[in-house]
Each structure stands twice: as C-alpha cells, then as structure tokens.
C-alpha positions in Angstrom: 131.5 127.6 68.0 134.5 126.0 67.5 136.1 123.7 70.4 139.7 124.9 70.5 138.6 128.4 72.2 141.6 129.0 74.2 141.3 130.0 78.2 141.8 133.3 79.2 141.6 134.9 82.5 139.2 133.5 84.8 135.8 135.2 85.4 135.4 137.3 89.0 132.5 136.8 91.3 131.2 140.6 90.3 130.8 139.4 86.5 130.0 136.1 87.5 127.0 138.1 89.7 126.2 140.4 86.3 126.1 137.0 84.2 123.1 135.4 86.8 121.5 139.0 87.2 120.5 138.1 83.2 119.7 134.5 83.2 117.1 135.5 86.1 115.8 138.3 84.3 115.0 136.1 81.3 113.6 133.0 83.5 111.1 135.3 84.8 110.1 137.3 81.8 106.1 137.0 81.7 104.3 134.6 81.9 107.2 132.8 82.4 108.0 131.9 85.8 111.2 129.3 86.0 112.8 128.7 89.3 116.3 127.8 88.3 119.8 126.9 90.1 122.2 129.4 88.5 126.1 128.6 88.6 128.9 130.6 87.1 132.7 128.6 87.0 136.0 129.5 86.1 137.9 128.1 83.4 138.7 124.8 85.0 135.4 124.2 85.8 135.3 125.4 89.8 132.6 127.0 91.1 132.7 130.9 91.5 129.2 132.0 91.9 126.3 130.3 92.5 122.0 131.5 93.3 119.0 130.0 93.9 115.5 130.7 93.2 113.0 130.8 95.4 111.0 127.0 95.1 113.9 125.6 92.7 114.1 121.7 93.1 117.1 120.8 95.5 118.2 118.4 92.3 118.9 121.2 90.6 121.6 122.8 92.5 124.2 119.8 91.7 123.2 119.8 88.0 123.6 123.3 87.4 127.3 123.1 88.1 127.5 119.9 86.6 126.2 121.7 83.2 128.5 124.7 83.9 131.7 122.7 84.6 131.2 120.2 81.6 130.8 123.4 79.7 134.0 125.0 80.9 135.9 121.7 80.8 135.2 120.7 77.0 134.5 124.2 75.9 131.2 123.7 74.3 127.8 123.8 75.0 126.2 120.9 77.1 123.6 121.0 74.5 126.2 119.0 71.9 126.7 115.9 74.7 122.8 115.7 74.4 123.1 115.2 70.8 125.7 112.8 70.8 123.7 110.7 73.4 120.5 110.2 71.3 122.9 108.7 68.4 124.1 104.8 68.5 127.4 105.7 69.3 126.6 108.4 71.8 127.1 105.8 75.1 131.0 106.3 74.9 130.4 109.7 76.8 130.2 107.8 80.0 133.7 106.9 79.7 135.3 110.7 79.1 135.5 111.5 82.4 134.9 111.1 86.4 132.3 112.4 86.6 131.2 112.2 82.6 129.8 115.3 81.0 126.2 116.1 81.7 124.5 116.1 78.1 121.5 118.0 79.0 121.1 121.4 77.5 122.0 124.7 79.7 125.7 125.3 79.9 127.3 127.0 77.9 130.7 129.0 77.9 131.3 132.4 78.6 133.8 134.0 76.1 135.2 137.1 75.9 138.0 138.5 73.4 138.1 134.9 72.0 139.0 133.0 75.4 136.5 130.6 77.8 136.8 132.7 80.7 134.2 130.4 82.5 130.7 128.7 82.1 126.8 129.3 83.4 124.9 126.1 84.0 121.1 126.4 85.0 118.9 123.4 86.0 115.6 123.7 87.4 113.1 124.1 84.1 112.8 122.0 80.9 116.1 121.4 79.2 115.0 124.1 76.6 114.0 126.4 78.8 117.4 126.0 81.0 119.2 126.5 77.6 117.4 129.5 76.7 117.7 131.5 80.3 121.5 130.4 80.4 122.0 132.0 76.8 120.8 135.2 77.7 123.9 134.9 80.6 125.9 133.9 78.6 125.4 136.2 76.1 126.5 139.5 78.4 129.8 138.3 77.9 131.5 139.7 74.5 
C-alpha cells in the first residue's frame, strides 16, 4: 500500500457500525473467541465509532484508538511501526509525534475509491490476532 493515499470524505457512524459488525464476526469465528476493543476514526484520526466486547481488558479500549488513529494519521498500517521498532534505528518513532504512533499490529486504513476515509484499530487479543479481525473490517471498505 502506498503512503501517499490521499483523504477523502470522512467515514459515517453507519459504515463505521458495518466496519465493526465484520471485525466481530471474524474475532469470534470458532473456536475462536477474542474479546476485542473495536474503534473506527475519521481521517484525522478522531474517534467516530467505538464497541466493546463483553470481558475485553479495560487496556484495550485506549489502544484500539491509538492503533486506529496512528493508522489514519500516517496512512499505513500500524503493523509497519512494529517493524521499524525491532530494527536498530527503529527508536526514532518515539520522536514523530505527541503521542508517538503505536507500532503494534491492528490498524489499518479504511480506503475507498483510492482515499483514507478513516482507520479500525482493535486491541484486546495477540497482536496477530488484532491484525487479522481488523483486516476483515477493513476489508468491507472498497
């Protein structure tokens, strides 16, 4: 995906709602059973829809819309800030921003007609496993 996506229109809360509906239907495909914090933001990184699951740990709630808002902010997966931290150079990402980026994996942007209209952040599962419920979100968008 390349970086220079350019914004579009910022997501509503009914597609915001449609983009959750699919990250919970894939965190609870059988036998899986992940409790995740779900949040949806527009394209400058505010908050627009945000859910719950039942038993999620509180933690998770701040670091889903972290994930979502570094996502919509540098318009790239969180999942590439992860990378760049396990490298020798990787420590300048502290210094980008207040707050930095979150490099942990699950945000990702949500692009339609070739513009970020937004990002969905998840928290609550392994890294992986955020990334891979978020996806499915994310992928509804086209």
């Amino acid at each position: 995906m390349p970086f220079d996506i350019p914004y579009g229109n910022s997501i509503t809360a009914d597609r915001a709602a449609e983009v959750v509906k699919a990250v919970m239907a894939e965190a609870t495909k059988s036998p899986r059973n992940w409790k995740l914090a779900i949040s949806v933001v527009d394209t400058h990184g505010e908050l627009v829809y945000f859910y719950k699951m039942d038993s999620t740990q509180h933690g998770s709630v701040a670091i889903s819309q972290n994930k979502a808002r570094t996502s919509a902010r540098y318009r790239r997966p969180t999942q590439i800030f992860n990378n760049a931290m396990q490298t020798p150079a990787g420590g300048y990402l502290i210094t980008l921003d207040s707050p930095p980026p979150t490099a942990s994996p699950g945000g990702f942007p949500l692009v339609e007609g070739g513009k970020i209209i937004g990002a969905v952040g998840c928290s609550g599962a392994t890294g992986d496993q955020d990334a891979v419920a978020c996806k499915a979100g994310a992928e509804t968008i086209k």
